[in-house]
C-alpha positions as CSV (number, residue, x, y, z in Angstrom):
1,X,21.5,-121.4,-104.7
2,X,23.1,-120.1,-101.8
3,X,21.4,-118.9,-98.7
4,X,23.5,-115.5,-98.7
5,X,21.9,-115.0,-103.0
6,X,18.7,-115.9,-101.8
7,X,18.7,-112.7,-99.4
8,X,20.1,-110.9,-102.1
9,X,17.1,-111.6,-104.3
10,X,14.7,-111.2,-101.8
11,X,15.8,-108.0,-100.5
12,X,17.1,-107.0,-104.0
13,X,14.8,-103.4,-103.9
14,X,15.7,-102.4,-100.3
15,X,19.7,-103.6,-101.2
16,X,19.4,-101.0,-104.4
17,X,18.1,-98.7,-102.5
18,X,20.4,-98.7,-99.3
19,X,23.6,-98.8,-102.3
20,X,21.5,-95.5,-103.8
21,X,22.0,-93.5,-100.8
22,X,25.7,-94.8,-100.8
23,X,26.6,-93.7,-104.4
24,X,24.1,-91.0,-104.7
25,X,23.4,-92.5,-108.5
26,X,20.6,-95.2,-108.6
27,X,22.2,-96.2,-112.1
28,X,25.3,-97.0,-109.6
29,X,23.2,-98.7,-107.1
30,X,22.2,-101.0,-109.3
31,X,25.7,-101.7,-110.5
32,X,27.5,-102.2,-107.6
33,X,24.1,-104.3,-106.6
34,X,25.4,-106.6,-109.1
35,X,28.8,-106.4,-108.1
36,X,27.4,-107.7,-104.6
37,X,25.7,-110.2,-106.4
38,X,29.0,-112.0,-108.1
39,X,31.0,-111.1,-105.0
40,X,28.1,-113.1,-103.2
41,X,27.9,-115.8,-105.9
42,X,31.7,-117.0,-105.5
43,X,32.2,-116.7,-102.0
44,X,31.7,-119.1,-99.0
45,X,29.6,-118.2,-96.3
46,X,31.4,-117.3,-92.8
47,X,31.1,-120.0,-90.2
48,X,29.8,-118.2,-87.7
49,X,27.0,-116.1,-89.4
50,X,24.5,-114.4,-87.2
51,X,22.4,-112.9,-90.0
52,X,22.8,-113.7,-93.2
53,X,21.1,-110.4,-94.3
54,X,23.4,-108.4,-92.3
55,X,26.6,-109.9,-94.3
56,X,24.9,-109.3,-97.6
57,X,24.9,-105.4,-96.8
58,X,28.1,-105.7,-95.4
59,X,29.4,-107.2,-98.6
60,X,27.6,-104.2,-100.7
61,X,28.8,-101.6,-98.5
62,X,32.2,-102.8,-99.6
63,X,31.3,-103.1,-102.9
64,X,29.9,-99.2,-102.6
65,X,33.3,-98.5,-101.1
66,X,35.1,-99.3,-103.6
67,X,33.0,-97.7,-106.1
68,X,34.0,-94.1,-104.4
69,X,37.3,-95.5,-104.5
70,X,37.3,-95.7,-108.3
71,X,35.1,-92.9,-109.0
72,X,37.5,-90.8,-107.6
73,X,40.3,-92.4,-109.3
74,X,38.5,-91.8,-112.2
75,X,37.7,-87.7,-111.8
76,X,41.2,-87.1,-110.3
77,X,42.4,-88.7,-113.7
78,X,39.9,-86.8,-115.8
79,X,40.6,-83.5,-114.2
80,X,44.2,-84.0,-114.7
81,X,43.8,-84.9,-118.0
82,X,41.1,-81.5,-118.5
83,X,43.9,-79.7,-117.1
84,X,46.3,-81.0,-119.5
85,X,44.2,-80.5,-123.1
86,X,42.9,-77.3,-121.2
87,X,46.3,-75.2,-122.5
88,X,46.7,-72.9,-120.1
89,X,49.9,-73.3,-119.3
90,X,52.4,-74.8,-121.4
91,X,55.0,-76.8,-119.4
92,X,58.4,-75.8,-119.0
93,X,61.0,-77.5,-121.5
94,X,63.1,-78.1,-118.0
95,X,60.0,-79.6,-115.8
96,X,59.2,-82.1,-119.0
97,X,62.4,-83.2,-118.6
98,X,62.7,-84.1,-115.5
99,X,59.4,-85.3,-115.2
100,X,60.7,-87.7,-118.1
101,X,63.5,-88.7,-116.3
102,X,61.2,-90.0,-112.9
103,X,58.5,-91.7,-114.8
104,X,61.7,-93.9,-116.9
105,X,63.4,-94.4,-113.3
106,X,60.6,-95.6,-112.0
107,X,59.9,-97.8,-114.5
108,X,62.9,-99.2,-114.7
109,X,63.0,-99.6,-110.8
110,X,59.5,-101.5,-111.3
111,X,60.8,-103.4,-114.3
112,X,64.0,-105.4,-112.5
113,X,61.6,-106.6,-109.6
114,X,59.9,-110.2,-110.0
115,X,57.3,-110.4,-112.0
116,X,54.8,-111.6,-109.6
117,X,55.4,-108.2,-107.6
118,X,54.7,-106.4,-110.7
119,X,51.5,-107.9,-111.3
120,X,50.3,-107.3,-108.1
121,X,51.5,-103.2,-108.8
122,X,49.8,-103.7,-111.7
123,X,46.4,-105.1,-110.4
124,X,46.2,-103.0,-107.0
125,X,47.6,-99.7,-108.0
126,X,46.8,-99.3,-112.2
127,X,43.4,-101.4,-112.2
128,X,42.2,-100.3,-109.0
129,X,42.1,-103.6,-107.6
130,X,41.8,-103.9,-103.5
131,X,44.4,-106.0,-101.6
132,X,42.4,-109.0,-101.2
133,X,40.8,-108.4,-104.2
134,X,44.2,-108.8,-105.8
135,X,45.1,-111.6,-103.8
136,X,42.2,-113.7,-105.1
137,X,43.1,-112.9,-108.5
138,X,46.5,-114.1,-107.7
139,X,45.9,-117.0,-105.4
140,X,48.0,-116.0,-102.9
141,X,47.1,-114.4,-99.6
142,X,46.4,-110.7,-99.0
143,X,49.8,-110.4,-96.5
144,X,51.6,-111.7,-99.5
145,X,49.9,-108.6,-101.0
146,X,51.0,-106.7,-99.2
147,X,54.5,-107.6,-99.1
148,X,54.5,-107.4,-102.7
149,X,53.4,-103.8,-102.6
150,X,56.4,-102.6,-100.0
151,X,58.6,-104.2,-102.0
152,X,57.4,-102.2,-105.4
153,X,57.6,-99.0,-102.7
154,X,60.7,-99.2,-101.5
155,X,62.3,-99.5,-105.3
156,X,60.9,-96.7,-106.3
157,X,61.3,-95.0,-103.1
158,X,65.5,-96.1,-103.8
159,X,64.4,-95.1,-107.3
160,X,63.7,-91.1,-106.3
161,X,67.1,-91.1,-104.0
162,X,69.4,-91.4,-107.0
């Protein structure tokens, strides 16, 4: 087991309770606690580690980071979506359209680039996934990441002009 999961376990109460105050949900806590855990779990250790405890809350603060990062990904799309069923206001025939026409130009500006640059659109932008996250999944580095992304922004930014 490695030194950074055995201060994991060891401090697991305090590290549930320092993620508590972060995601104001204990439920949450204990999730992204976890998270930590399997973050922790296939990760080396730093070379030059002063405190192995500090690095562990490091890694869940992160981890809590990212949580708000989702959660509010997730409430922007549900309160888009409640605004949607809500029927307020029924869109204009004119707006559908051309709302129609951006979402197919975009995809078909997404669509001709490489498919390694759509799969890192597809795992940083629909699944939430951070840049180095991504670039783990991928194997590549987070600067190739990165480069992927501009390259996804700029079609669609050529995409809009049109």
């Amino acid at each position: 087991m490695q030194p950074s999961t055995q201060t994991l376990i060891s401090h697991y109460a305090e590290l549930v309770d320092f993620l508590s105050r972060r995601t104001g949900s204990r439920d949450s806590a204990q999730d992204c606690a976890q998270e930590t855990f399997l973050k922790l779990a296939g990760a080396e250790m730093p070379a030059a580690l002063n405190s192995i405890k500090a690095y562990v809350f490091r890694v869940a603060s992160n981890v809590a980071m990212d949580w708000h990062r989702q959660d509010r990904r997730r409430r922007a799309m549900t309160d888009d979506y409640a605004a949607m069923r809500s029927g307020d206001t029924a869109p204009d025939v004119a707006d559908t359209a051309i709302a129609c026409q951006t979402v197919k130009r975009l995809e078909a500006a997404i669509l001709a680039l490489p498919l390694r640059t759509q799969q890192v659109f597809l795992l940083h932008k629909l699944e939430g996934q951070s840049h180095s996250e991504t670039a783990a999944l991928m194997a590549v580095s987070v600067k190739a990441v990165e480069k992927h992304m501009m390259r996804v922004l700029l079609a669609c930014r050529m995409a809009l002009r049109d």
